[in-house]
C-alpha positions in Angstrom: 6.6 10.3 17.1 7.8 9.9 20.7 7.9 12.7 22.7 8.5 11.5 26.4 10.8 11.4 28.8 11.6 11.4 32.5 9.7 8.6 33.2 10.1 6.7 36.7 8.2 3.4 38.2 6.9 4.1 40.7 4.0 2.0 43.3 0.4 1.6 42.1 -0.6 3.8 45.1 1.7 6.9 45.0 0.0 9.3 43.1 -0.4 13.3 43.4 -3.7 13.5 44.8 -2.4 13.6 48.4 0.8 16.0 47.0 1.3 19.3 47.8 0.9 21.4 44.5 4.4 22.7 44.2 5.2 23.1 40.3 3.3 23.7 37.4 3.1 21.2 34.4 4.1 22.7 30.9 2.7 21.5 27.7 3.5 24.2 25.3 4.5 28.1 25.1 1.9 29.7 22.7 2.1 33.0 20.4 -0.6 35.1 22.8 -0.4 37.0 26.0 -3.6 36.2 26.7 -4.4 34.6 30.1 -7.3 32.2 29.9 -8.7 28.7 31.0 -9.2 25.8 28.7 -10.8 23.8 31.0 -10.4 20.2 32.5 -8.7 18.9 29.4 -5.0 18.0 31.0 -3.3 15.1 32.0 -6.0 13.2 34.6 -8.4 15.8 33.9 -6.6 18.4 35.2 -7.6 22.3 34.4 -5.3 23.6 31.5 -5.1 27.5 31.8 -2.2 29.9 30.7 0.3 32.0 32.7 1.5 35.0 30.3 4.4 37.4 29.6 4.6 39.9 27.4 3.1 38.5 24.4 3.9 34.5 24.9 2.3 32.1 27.3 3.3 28.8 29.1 0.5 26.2 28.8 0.1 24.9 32.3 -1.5 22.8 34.8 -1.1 22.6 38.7 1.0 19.5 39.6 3.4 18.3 42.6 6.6 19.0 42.1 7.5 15.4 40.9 7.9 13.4 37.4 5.0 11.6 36.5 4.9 7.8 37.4 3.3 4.3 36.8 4.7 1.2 36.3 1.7 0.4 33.5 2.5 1.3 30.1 -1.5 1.9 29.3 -1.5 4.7 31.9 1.7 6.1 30.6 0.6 6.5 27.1 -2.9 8.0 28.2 -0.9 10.7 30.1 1.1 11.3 26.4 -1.8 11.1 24.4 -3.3 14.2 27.0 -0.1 16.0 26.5 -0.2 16.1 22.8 -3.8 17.0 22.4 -3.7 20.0 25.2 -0.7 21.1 22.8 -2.9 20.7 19.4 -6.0 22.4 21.0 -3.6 25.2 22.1 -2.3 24.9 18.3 -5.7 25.2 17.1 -6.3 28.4 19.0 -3.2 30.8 18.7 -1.3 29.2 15.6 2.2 29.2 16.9 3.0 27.0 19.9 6.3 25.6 21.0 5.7 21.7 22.0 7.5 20.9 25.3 8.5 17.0 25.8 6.4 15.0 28.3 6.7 15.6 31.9 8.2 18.9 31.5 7.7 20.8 35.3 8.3 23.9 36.3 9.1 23.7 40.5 8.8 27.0 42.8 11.9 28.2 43.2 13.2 30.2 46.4 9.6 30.1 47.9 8.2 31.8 45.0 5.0 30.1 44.0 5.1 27.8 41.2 2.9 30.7 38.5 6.1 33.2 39.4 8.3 30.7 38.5 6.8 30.1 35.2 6.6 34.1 34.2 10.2 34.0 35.3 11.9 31.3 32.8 9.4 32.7 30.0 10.8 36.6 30.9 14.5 34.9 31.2 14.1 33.1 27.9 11.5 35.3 25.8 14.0 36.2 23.3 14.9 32.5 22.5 11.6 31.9 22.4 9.9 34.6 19.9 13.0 33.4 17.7 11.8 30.0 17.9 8.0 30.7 17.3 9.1 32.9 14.3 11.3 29.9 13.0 7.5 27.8 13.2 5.1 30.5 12.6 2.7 29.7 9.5 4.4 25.7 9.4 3.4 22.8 10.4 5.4 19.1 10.8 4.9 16.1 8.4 6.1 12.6 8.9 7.6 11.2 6.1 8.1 7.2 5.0 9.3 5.5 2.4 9.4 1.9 2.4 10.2 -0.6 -0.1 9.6 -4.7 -1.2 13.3 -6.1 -1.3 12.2 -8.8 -3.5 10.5 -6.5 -5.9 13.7 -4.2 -6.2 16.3 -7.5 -5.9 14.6 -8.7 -9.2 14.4 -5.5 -11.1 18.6 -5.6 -10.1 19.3 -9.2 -11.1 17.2 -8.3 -14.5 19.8 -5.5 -15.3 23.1 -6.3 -13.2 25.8 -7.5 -15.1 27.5 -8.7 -12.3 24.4 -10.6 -11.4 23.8 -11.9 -14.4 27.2 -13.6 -14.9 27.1 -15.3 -11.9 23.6 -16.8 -12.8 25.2 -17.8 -16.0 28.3 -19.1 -14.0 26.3 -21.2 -11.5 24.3 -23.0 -14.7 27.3 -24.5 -15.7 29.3 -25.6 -12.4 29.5 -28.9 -10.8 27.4 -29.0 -7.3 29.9 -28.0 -4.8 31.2 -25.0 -7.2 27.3 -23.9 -7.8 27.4 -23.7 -4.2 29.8 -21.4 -3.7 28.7 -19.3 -7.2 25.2 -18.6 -5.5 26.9 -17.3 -1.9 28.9 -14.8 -4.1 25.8 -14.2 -5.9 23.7 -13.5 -2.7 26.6 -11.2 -1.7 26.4 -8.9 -4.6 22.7 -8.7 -4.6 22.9 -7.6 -1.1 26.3 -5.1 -1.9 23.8 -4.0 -5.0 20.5 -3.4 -2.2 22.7 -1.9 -0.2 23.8 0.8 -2.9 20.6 0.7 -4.2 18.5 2.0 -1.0 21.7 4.4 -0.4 20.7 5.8 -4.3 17.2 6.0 -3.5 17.8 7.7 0.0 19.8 10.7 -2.0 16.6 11.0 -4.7 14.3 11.3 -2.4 15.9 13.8 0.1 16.4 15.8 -2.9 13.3 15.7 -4.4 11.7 16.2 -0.7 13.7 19.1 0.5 12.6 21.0 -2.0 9.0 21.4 -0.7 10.0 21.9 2.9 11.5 24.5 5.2 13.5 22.2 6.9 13.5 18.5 7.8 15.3 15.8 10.3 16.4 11.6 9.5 14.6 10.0 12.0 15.3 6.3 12.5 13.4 4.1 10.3 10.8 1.5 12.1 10.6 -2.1 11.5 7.1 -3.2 9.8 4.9 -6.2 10.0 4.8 -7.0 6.1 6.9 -8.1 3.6 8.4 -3.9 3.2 11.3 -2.5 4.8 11.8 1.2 5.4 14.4 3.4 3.8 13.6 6.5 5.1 11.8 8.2 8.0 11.6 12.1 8.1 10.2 14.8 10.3 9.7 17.4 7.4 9.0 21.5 8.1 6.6 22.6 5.4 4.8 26.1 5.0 1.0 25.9 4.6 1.1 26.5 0.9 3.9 24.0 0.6 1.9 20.7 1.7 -0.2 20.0 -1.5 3.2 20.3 -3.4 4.8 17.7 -1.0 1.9 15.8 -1.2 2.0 15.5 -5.0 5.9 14.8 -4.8 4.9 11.7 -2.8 2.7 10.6 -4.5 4.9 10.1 -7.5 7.3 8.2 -5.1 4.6 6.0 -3.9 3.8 4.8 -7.8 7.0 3.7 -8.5 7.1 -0.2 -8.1 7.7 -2.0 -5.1 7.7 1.8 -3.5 4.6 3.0 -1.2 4.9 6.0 1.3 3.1 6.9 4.6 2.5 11.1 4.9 1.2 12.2 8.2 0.2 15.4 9.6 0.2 18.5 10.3 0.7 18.9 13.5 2.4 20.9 15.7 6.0 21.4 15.4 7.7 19.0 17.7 11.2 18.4 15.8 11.5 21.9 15.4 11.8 23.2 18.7 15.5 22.7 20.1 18.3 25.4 20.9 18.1 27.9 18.3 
């Protein structure tokens, strides 16, 4: 999963060491009012602590008032990798967090410092977001994908196609130049018949799937370094109880021939958090 955004290049020797502290950096809103430290576990080793309302609480930690930025991709995924696993340990503690995307800042507004700011959007949005957290709570995301071998499945179609099978027979018995022209229309209709067939498989699947989640969202499938292509990529939704069931659904896909299927998780619910 990607999760960032609002990424700038910047110089090697800008940084936020010699930057006024004028925002706070948000990882996650959690299901407690509680106001606590988790200690130096943030982005740069930066202490995590919590600023509460009511019964919710942003995820924070003290930060300039400006994006993160390096122009080396190593540092940039450290910082993400920091972000998600403030937001699992805050997972771990309470149950029921809301993921925020990378780079998410809260600035001071109106010479208000940067903690009033934060108990201001979560007071301004606390409705929106104790629906949200009850949408999530007891759930955890899944990624779901299903690849297949094309030259596996093309041969179990050119075994049972008619089409296909009459333009084999048609090529067998066509001078050169005609054979020719027999085996483009036969590539054609094993690549219409692929086409229909992934398309076919897609529908199955979803089916079969969506029956063992809460909810779900396509994703875009991902290339791969072997001889498999992906058909389908999903973020699935699933209750607790519900993951050995999914599980066991998947594992039926993945022992159909020329079929295998990746199942990740839990973790938190980062598809699952948008305008609700």
């Amino acid at each position: 999963m990607q999760h960032g955004e609002n990424i700038r290049v910047a110089p090697p020797d800008e940084g936020e060491a010699t930057t006024k502290v004028e925002g706070r950096y948000l990882y996650c809103v959690a299901d407690s009012g509680e106001k606590v430290s988790l200690g130096p576990i943030g982005i740069n080793g930066h202490e995590v602590y919590t600023v509460p309302y009511k019964d919710v609480c942003a995820v924070v930690h003290d930060c300039p008032a400006e994006p993160y930025q390096s122009s080396h991709g190593e540092v940039v995924k450290a910082w993400m990798i920091a972000h998600q696993r403030v937001v699992d340990k805050a997972w771990e503690k309470w149950g029921t967090v809301l993921p925020l995307g990378f780079d998410t800042i809260i600035r001071d507004q109106g010479g208000s410092d940067p903690p009033e700011s934060v108990e201001a959007w979560l007071a301004a949005d606390h409705e929106s977001l104790k629906r949200k957290m009850e949408a999530v709570r007891g759930k955890a995301e899944y990624g779901v994908q299903v690849s297949w071998q094309p030259r596996v499945i093309a041969r179990h179609i050119a075994e049972t196609s008619a089409e296909i099978g009459r333009l084999e027979e048609d090529i067998k018995s066509k001078s050169r130049g005609l054979a020719y022209m027999y085996r483009q229309r036969l590539e054609n209709a094993l690549k219409r018949e692929l086409e229909a067939k992934a398309d076919q498989c897609f529908r199955d699947f979803y089916s079969r799937i969506k029956k063992h989640v809460c909810d779900l969202r396509v994703e875009k499938t991902k290339g791969t370094d072997d001889d498999r292509q992906m058909i389908m990529n999903l973020s699935c939704l699933v209750d607790g109880d519900k993951s050995t069931d999914l599980g066991e659904e998947l594992e039926g896909i993945d022992k159909m021939e020329g079929f295998s299927v990746r199942f990740t998780g839990p973790w938190p619910p980062y598809s699952f958090v948008g305008a609700s």
